[in-house]
PDB file of N, H, CA, C and O in Angstrom:
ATOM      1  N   UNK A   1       6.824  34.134 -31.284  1.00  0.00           N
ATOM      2  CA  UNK A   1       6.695  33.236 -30.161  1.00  0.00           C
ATOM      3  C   UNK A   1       5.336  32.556 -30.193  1.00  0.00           C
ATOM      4  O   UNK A   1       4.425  32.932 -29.455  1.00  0.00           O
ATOM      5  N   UNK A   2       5.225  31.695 -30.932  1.00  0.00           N
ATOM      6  H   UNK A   2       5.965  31.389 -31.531  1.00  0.00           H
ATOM      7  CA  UNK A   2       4.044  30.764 -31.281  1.00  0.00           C
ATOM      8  C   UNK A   2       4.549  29.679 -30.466  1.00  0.00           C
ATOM      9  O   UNK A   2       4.953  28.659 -31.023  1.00  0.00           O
ATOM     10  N   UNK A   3       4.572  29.805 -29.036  1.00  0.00           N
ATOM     11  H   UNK A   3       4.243  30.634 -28.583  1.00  0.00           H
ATOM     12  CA  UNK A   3       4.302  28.306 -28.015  1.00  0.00           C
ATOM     13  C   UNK A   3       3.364  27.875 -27.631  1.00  0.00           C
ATOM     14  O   UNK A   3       2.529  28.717 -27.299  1.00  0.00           O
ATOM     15  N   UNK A   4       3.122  26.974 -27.526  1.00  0.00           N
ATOM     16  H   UNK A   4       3.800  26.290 -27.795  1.00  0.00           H
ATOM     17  CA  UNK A   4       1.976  25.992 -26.683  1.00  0.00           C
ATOM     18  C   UNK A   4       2.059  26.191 -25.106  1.00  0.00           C
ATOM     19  O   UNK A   4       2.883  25.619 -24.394  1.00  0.00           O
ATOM     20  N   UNK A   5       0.974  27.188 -24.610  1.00  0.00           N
ATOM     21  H   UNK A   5       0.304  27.653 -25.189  1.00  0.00           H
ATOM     22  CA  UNK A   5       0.572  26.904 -23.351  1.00  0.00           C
ATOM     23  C   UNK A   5      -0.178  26.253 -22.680  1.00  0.00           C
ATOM     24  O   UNK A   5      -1.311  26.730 -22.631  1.00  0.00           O
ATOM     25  N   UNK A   6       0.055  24.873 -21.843  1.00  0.00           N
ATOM     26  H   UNK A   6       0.976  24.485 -21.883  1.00  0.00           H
ATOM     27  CA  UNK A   6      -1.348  24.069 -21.538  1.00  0.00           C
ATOM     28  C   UNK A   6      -0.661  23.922 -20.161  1.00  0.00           C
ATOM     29  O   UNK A   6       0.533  23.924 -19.863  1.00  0.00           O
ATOM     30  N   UNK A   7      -1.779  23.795 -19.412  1.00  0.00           N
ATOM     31  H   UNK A   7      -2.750  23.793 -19.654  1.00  0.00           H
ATOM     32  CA  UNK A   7      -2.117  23.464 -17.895  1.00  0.00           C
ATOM     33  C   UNK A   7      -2.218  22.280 -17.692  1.00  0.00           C
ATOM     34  O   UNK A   7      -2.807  21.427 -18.355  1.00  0.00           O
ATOM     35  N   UNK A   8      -1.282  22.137 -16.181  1.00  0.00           N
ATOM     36  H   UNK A   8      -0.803  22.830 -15.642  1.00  0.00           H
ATOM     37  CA  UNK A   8      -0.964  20.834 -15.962  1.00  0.00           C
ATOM     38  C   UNK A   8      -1.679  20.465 -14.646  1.00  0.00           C
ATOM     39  O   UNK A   8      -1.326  21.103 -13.655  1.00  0.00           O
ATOM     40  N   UNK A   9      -2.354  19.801 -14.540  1.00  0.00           N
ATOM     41  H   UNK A   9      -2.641  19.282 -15.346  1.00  0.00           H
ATOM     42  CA  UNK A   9      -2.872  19.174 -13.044  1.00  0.00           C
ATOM     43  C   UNK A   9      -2.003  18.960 -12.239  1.00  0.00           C
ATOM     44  O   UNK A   9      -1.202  18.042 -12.411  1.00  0.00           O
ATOM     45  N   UNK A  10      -1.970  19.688 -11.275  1.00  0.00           N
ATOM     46  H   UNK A  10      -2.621  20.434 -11.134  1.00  0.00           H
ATOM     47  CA  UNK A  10      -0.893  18.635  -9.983  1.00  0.00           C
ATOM     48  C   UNK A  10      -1.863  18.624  -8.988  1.00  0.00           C
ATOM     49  O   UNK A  10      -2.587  19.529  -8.573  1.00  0.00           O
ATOM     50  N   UNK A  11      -1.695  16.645  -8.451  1.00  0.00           N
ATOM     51  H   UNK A  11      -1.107  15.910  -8.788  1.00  0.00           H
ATOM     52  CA  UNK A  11      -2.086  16.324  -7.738  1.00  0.00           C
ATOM     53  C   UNK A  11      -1.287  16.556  -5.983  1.00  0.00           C
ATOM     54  O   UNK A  11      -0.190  16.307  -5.482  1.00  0.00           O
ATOM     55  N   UNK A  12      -2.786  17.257  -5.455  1.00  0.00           N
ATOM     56  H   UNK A  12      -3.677  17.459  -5.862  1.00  0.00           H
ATOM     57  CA  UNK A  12      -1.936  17.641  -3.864  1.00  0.00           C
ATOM     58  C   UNK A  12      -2.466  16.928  -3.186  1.00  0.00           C
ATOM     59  O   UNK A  12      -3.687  16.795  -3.273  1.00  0.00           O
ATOM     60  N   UNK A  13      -1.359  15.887  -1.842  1.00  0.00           N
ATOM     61  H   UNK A  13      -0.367  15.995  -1.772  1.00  0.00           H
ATOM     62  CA  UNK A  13      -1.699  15.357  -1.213  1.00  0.00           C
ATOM     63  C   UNK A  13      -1.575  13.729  -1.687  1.00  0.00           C
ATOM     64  O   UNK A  13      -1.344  13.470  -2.868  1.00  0.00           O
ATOM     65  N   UNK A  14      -1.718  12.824  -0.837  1.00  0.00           N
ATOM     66  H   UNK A  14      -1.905  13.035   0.123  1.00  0.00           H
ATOM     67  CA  UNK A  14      -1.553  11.886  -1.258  1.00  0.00           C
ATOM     68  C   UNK A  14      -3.006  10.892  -1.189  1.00  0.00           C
ATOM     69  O   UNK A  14      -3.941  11.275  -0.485  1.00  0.00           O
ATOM     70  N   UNK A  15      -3.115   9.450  -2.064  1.00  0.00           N
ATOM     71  H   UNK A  15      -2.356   9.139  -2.636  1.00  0.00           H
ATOM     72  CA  UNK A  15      -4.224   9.028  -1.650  1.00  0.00           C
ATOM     73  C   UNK A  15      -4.201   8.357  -0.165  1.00  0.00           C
ATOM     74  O   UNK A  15      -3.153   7.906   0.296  1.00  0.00           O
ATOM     75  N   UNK A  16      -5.060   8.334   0.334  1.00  0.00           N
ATOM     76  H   UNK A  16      -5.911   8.701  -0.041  1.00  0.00           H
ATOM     77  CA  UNK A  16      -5.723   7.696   1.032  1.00  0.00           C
ATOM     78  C   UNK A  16      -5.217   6.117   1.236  1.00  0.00           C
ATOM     79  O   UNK A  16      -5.328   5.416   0.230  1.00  0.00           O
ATOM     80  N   UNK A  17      -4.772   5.601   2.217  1.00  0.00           N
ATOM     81  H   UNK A  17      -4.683   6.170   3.034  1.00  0.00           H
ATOM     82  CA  UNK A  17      -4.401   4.149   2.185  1.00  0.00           C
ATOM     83  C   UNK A  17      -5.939   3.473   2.103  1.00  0.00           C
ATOM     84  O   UNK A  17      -6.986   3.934   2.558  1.00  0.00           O
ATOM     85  N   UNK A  18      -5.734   2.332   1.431  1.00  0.00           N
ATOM     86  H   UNK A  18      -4.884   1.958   1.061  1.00  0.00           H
ATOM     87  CA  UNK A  18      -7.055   1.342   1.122  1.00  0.00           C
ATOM     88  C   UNK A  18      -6.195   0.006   0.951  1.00  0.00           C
ATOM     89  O   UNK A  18      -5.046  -0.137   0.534  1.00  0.00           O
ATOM     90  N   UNK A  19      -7.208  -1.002   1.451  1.00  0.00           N
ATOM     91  H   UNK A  19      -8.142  -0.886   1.790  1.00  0.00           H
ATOM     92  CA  UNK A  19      -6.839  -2.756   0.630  1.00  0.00           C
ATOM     93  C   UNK A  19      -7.916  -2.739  -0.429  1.00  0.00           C
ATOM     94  O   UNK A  19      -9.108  -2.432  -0.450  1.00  0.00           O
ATOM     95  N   UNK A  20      -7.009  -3.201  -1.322  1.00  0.00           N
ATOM     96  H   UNK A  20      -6.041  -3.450  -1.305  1.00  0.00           H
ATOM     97  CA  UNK A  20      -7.875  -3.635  -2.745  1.00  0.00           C
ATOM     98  C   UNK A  20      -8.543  -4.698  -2.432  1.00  0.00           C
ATOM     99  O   UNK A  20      -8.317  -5.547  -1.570  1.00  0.00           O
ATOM    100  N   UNK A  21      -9.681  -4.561  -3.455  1.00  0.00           N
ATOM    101  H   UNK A  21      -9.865  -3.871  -4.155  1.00  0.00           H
ATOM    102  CA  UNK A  21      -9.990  -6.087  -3.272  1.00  0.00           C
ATOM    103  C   UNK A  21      -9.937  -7.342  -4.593  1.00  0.00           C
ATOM    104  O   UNK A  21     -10.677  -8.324  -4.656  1.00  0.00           O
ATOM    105  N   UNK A  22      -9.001  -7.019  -5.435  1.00  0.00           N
ATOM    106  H   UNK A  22      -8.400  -6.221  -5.384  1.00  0.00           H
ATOM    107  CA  UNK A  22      -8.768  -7.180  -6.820  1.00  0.00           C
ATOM    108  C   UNK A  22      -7.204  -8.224  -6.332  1.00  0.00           C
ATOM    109  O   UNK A  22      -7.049  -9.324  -6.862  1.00  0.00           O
ATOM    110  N   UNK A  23      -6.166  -7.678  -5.289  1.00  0.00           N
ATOM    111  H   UNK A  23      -6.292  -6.784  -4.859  1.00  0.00           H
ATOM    112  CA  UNK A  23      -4.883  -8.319  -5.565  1.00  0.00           C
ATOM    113  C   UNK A  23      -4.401  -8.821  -3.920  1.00  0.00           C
ATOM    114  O   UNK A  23      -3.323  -8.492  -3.425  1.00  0.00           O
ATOM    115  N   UNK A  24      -5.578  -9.788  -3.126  1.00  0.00           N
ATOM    116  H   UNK A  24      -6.453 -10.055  -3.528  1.00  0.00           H
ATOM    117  CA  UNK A  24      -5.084  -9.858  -2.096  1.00  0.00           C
ATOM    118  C   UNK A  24      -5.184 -11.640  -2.105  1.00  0.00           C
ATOM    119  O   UNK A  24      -5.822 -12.454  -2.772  1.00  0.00           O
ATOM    120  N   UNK A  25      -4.195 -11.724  -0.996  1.00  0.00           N
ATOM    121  H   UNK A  25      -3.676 -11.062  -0.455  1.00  0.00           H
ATOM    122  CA  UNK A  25      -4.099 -12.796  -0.383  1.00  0.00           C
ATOM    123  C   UNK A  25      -4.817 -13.592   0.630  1.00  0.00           C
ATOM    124  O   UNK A  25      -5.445 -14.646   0.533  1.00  0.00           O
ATOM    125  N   UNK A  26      -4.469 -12.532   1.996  1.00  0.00           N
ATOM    126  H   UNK A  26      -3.958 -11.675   2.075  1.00  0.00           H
ATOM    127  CA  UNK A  26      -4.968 -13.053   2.864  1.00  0.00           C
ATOM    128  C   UNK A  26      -6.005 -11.754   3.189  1.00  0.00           C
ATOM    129  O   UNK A  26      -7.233 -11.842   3.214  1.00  0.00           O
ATOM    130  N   UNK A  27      -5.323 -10.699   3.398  1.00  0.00           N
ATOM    131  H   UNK A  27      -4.325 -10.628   3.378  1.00  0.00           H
ATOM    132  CA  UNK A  27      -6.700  -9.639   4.024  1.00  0.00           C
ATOM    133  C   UNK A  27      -6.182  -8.402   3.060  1.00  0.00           C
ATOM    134  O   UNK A  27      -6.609  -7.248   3.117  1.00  0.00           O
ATOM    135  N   UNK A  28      -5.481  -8.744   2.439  1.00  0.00           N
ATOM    136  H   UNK A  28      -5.135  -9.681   2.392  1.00  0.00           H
ATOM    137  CA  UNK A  28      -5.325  -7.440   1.084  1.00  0.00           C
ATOM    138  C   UNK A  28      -4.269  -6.201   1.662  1.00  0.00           C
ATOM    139  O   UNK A  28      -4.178  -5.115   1.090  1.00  0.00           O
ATOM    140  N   UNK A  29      -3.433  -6.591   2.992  1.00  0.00           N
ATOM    141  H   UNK A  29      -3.507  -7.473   3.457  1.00  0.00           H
ATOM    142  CA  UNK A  29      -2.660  -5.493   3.972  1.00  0.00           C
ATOM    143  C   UNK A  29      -1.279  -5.021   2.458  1.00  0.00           C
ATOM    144  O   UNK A  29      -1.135  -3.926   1.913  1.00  0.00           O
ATOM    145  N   UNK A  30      -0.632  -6.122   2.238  1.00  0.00           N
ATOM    146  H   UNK A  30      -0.749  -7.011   2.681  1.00  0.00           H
ATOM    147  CA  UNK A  30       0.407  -5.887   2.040  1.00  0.00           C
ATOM    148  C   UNK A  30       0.302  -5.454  -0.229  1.00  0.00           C
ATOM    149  O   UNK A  30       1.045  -5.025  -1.112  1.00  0.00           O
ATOM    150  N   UNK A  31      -0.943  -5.897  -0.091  1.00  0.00           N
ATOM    151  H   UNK A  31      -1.546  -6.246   0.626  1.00  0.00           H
ATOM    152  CA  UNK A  31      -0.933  -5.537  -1.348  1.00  0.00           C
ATOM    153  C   UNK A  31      -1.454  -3.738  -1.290  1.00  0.00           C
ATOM    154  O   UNK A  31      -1.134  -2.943  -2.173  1.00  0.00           O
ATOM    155  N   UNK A  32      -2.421  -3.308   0.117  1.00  0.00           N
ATOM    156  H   UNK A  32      -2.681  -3.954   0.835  1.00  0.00           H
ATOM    157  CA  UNK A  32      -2.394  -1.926  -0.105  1.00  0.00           C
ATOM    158  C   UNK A  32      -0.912  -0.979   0.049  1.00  0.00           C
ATOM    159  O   UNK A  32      -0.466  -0.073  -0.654  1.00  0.00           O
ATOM    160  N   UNK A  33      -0.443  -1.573   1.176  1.00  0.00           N
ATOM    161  H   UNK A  33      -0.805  -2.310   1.747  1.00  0.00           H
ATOM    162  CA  UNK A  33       0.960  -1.225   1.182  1.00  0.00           C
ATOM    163  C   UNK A  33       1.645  -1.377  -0.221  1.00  0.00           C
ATOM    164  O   UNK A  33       1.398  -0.440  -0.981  1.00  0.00           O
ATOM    165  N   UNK A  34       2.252  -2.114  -0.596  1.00  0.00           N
ATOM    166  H   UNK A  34       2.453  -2.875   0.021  1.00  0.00           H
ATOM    167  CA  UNK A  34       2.565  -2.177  -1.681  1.00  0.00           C
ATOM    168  C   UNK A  34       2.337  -1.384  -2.709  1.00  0.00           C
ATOM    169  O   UNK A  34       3.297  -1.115  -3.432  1.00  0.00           O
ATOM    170  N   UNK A  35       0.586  -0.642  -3.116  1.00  0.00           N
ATOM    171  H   UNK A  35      -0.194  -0.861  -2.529  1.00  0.00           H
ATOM    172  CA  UNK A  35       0.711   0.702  -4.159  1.00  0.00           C
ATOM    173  C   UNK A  35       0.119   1.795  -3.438  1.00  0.00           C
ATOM    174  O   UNK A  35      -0.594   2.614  -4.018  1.00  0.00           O
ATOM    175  N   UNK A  36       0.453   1.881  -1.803  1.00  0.00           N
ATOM    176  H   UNK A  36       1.033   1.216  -1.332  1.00  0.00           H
ATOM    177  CA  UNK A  36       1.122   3.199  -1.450  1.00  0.00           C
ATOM    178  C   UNK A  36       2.494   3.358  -1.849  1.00  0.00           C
ATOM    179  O   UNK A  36       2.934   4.319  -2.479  1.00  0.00           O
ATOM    180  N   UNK A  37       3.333   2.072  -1.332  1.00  0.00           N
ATOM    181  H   UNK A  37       2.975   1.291  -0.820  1.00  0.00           H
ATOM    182  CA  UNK A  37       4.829   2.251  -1.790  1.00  0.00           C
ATOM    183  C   UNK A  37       5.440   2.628  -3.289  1.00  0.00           C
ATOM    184  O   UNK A  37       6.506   3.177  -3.566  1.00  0.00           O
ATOM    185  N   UNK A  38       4.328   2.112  -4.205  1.00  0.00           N
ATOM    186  H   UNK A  38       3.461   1.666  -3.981  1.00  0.00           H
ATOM    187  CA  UNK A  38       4.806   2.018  -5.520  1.00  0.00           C
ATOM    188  C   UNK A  38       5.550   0.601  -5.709  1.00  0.00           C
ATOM    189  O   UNK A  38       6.378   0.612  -6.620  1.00  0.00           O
ATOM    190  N   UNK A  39       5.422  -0.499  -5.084  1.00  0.00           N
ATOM    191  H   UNK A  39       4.749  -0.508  -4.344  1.00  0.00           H
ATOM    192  CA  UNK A  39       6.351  -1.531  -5.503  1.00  0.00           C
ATOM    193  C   UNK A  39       5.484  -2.472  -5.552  1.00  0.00           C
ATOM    194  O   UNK A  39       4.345  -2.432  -5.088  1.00  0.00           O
ATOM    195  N   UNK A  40       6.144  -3.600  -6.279  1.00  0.00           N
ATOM    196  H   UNK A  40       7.070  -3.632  -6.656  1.00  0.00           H
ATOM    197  CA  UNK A  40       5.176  -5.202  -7.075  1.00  0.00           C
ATOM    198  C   UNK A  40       4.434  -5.725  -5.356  1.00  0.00           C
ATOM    199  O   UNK A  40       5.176  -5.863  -4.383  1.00  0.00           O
ATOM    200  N   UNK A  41       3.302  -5.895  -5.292  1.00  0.00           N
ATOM    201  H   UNK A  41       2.699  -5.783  -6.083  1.00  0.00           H
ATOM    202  CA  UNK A  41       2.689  -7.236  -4.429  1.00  0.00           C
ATOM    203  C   UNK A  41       3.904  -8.264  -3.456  1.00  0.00           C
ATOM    204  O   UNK A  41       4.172  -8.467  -2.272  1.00  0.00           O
ATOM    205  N   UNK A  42       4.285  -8.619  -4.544  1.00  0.00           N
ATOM    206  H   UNK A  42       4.067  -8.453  -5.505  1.00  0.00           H
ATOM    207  CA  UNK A  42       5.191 -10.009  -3.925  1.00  0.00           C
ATOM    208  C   UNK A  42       6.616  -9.261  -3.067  1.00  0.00           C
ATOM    209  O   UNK A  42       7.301  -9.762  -2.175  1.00  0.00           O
ATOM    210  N   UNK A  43       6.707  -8.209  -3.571  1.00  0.00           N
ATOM    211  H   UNK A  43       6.150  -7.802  -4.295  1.00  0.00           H
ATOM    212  CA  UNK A  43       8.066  -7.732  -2.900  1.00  0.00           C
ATOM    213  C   UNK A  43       7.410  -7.283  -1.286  1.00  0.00           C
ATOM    214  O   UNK A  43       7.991  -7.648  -0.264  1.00  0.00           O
ATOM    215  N   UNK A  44       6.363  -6.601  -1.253  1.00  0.00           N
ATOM    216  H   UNK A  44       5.890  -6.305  -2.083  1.00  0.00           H
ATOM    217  CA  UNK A  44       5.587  -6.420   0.121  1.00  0.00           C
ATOM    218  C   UNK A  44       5.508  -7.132   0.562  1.00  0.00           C
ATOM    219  O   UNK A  44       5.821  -6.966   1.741  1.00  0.00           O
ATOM    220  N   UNK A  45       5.167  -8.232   0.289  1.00  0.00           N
ATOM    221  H   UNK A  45       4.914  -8.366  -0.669  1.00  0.00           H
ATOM    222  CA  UNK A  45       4.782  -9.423   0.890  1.00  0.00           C
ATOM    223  C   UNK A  45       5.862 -10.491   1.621  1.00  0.00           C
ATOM    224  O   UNK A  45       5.774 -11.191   2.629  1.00  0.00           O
ATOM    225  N   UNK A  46       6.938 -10.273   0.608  1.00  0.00           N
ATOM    226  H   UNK A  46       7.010  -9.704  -0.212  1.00  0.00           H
ATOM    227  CA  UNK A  46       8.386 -10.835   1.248  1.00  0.00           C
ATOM    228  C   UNK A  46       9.056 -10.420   2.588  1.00  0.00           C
ATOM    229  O   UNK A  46       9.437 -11.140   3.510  1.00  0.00           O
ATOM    230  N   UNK A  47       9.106  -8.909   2.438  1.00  0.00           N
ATOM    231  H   UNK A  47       8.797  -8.323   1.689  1.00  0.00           H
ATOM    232  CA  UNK A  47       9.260  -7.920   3.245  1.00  0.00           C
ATOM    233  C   UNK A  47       8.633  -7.964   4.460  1.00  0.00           C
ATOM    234  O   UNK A  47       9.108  -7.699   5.564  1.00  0.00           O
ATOM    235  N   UNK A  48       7.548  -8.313   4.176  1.00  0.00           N
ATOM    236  H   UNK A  48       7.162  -8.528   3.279  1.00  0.00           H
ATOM    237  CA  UNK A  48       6.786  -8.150   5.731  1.00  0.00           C
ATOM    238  C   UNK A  48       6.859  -9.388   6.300  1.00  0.00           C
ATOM    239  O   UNK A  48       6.939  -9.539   7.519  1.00  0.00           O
ATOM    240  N   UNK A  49       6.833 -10.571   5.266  1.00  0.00           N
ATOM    241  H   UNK A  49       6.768 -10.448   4.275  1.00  0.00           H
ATOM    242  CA  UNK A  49       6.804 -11.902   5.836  1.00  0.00           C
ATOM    243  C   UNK A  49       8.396 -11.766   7.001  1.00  0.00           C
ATOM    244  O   UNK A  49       8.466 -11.975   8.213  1.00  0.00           O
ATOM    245  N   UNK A  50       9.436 -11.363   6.065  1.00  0.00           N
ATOM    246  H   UNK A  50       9.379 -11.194   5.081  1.00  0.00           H
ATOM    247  CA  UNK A  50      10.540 -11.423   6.707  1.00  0.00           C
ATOM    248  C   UNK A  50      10.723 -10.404   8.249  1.00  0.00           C
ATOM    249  O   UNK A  50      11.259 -10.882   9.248  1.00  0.00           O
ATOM    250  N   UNK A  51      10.269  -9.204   8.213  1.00  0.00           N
ATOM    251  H   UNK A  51       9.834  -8.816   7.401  1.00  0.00           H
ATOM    252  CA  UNK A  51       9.979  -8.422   9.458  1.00  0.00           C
ATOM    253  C   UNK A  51       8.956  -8.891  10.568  1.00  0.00           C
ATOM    254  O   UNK A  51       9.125  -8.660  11.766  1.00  0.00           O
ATOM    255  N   UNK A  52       8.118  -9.421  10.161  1.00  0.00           N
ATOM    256  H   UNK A  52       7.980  -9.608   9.188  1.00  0.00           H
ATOM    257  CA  UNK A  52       7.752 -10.389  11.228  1.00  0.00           C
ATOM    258  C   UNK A  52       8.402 -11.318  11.881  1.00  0.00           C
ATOM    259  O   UNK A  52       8.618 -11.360  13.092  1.00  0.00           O
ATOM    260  N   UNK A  53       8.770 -12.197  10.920  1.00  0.00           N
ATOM    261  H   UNK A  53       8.595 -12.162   9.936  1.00  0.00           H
ATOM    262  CA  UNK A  53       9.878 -12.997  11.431  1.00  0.00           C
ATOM    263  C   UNK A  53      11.197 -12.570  12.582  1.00  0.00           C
ATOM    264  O   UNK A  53      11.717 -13.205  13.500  1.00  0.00           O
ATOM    265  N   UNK A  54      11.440 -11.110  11.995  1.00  0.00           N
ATOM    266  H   UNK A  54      11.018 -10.594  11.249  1.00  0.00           H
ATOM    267  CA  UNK A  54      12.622 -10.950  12.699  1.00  0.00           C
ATOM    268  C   UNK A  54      11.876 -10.333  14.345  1.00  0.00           C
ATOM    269  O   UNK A  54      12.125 -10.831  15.443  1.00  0.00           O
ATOM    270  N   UNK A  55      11.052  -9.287  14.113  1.00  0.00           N
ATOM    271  H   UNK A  55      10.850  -8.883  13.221  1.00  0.00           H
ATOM    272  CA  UNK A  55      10.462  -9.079  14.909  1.00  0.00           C
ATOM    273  C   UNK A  55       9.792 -10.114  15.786  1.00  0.00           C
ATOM    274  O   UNK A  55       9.481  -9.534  16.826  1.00  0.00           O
ATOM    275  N   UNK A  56       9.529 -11.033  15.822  1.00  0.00           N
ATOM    276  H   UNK A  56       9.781 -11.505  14.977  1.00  0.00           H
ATOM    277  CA  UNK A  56       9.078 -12.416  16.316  1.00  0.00           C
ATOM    278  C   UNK A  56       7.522 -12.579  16.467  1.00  0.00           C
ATOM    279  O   UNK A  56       6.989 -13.341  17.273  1.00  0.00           O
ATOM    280  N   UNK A  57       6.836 -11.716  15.537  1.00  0.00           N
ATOM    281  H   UNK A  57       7.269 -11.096  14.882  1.00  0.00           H
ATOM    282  CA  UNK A  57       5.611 -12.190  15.623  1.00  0.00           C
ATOM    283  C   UNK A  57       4.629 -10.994  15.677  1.00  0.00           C
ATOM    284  O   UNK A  57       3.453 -11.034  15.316  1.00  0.00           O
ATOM    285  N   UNK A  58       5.389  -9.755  16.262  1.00  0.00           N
ATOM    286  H   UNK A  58       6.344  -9.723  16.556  1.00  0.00           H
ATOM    287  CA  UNK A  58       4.956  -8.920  17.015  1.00  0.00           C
ATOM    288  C   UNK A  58       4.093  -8.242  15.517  1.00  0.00           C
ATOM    289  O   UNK A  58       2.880  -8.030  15.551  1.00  0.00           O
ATOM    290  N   UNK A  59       5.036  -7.932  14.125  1.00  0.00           N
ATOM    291  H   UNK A  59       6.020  -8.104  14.097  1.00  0.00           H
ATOM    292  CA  UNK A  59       4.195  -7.217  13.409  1.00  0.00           C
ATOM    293  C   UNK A  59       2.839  -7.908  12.972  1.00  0.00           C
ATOM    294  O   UNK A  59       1.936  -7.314  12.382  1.00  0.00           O
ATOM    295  N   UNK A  60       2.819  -9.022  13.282  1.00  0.00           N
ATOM    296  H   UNK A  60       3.552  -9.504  13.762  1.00  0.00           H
ATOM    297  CA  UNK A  60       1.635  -9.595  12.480  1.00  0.00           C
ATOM    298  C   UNK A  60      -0.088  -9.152  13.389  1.00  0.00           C
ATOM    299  O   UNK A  60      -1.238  -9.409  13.033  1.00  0.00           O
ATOM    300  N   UNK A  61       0.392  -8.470  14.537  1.00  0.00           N
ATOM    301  H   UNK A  61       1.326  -8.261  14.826  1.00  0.00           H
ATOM    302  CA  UNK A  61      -0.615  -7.765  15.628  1.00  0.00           C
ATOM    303  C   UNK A  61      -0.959  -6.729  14.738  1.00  0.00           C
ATOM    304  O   UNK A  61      -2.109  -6.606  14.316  1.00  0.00           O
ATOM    305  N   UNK A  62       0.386  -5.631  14.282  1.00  0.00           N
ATOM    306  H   UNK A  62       1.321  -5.730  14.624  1.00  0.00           H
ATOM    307  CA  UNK A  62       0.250  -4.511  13.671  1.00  0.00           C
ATOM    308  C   UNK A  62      -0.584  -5.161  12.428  1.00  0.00           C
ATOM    309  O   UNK A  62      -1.759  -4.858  12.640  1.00  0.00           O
ATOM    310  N   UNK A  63      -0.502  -5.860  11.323  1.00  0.00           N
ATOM    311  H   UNK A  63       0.452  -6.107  11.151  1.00  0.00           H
ATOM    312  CA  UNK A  63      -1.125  -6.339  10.378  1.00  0.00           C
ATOM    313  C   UNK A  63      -2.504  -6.285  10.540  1.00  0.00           C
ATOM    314  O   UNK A  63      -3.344  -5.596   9.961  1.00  0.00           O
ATOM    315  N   UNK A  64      -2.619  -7.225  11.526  1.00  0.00           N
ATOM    316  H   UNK A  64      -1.936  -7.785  11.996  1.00  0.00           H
ATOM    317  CA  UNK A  64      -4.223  -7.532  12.235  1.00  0.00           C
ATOM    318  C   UNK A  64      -5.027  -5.822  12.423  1.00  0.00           C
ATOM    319  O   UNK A  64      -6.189  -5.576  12.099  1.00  0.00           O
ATOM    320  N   UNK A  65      -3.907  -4.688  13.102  1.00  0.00           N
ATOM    321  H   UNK A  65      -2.963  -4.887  13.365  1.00  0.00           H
ATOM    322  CA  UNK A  65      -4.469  -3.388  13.030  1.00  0.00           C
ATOM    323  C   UNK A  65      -4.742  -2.833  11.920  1.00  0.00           C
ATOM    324  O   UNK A  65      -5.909  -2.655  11.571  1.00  0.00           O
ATOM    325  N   UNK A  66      -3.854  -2.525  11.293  1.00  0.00           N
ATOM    326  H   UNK A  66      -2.906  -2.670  11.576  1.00  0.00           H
ATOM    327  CA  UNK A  66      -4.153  -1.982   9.822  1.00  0.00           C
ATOM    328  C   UNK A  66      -5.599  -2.603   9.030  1.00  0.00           C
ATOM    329  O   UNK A  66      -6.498  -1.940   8.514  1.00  0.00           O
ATOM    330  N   UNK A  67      -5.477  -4.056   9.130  1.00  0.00           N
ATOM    331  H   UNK A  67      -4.746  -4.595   9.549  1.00  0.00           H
ATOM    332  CA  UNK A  67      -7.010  -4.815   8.809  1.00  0.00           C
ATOM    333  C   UNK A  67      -7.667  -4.485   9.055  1.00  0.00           C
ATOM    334  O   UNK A  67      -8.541  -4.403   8.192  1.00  0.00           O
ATOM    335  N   UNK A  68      -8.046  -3.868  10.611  1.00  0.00           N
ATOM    336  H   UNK A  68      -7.336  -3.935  11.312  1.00  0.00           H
ATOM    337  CA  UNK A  68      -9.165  -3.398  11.049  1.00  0.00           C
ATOM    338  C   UNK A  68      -9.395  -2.069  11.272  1.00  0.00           C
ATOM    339  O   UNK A  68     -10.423  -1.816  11.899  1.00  0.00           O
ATOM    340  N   UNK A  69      -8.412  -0.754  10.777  1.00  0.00           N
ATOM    341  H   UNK A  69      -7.576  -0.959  10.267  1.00  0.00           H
ATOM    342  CA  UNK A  69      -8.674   0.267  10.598  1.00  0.00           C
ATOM    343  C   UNK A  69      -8.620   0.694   9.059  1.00  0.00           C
ATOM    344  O   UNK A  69      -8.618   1.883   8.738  1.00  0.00           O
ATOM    345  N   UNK A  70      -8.593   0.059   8.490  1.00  0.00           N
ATOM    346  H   UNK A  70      -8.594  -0.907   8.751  1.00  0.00           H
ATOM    347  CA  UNK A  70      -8.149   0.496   6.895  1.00  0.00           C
ATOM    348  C   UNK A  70      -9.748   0.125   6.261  1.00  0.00           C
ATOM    349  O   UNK A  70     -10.493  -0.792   6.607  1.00  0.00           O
ATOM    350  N   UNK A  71      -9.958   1.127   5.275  1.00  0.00           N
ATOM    351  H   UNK A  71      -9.353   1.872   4.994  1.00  0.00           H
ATOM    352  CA  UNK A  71     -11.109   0.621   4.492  1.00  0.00           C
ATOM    353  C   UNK A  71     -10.598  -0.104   3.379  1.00  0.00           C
ATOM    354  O   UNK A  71      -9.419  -0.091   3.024  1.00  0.00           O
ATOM    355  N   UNK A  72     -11.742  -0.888   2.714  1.00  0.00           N
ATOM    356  H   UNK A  72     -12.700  -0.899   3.002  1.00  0.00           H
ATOM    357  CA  UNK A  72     -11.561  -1.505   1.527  1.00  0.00           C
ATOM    358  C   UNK A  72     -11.757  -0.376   0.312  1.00  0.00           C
ATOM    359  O   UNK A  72     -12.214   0.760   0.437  1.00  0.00           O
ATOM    360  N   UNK A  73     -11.173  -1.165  -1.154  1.00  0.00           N
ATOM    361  H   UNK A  73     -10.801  -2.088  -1.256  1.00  0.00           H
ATOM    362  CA  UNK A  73     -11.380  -0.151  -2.217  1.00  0.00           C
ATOM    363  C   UNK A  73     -12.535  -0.380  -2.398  1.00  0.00           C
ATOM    364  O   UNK A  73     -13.165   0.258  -3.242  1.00  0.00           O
TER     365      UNK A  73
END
C-alpha cells in the first residue's frame, strides 16, 4: 500500500461581500453580487435592472444601501 497521502485545505466560511473596483459600472453593487453568486457581471446586472423594474423602483433604495454599507476591494 504505497498511496499518496496529502492534505487538503478546506475553506470555512464564506468571503466577505465587497465591490471590486476592477469590474464596475456604476458603484460596483452588482458586479460584487455577481462573484458572491458565482455568475458573469452582465447576468447581475440584467437581473437587477429587471427587479427593479418590476419592483417599481423600490430596489434601487436597497442598491443605494448595499453602496453604503459594503466595503470596497
Amino acid at each position: 500500500m504505497d498511496e499518496e497521502f496529502t492534505l487538503k485545505k478546506i475553506k470555512v466560511g464564506a468571503k466577505p461581500f465587497s465591490r471590486p473596483r476592477d469590474d464596475r459600472i456604476i458603484l460596483g453593487v452588482c458586479s460584487g453580487l455577481a462573484r458572491k453568486l458565482r455568475i458573469t457581471s452582465t447576468t447581475s446586472r440584467v437581473i437587477f435592472s429587471l427587479l427593479t423594474l418590476f419592483t417599481g423602483g423600490t430596489l434601487a433604495l436597497v442598491y443605494l444601501a448595499i453602496f453604503i454599507l459594503s466595503p470596497q476591494e
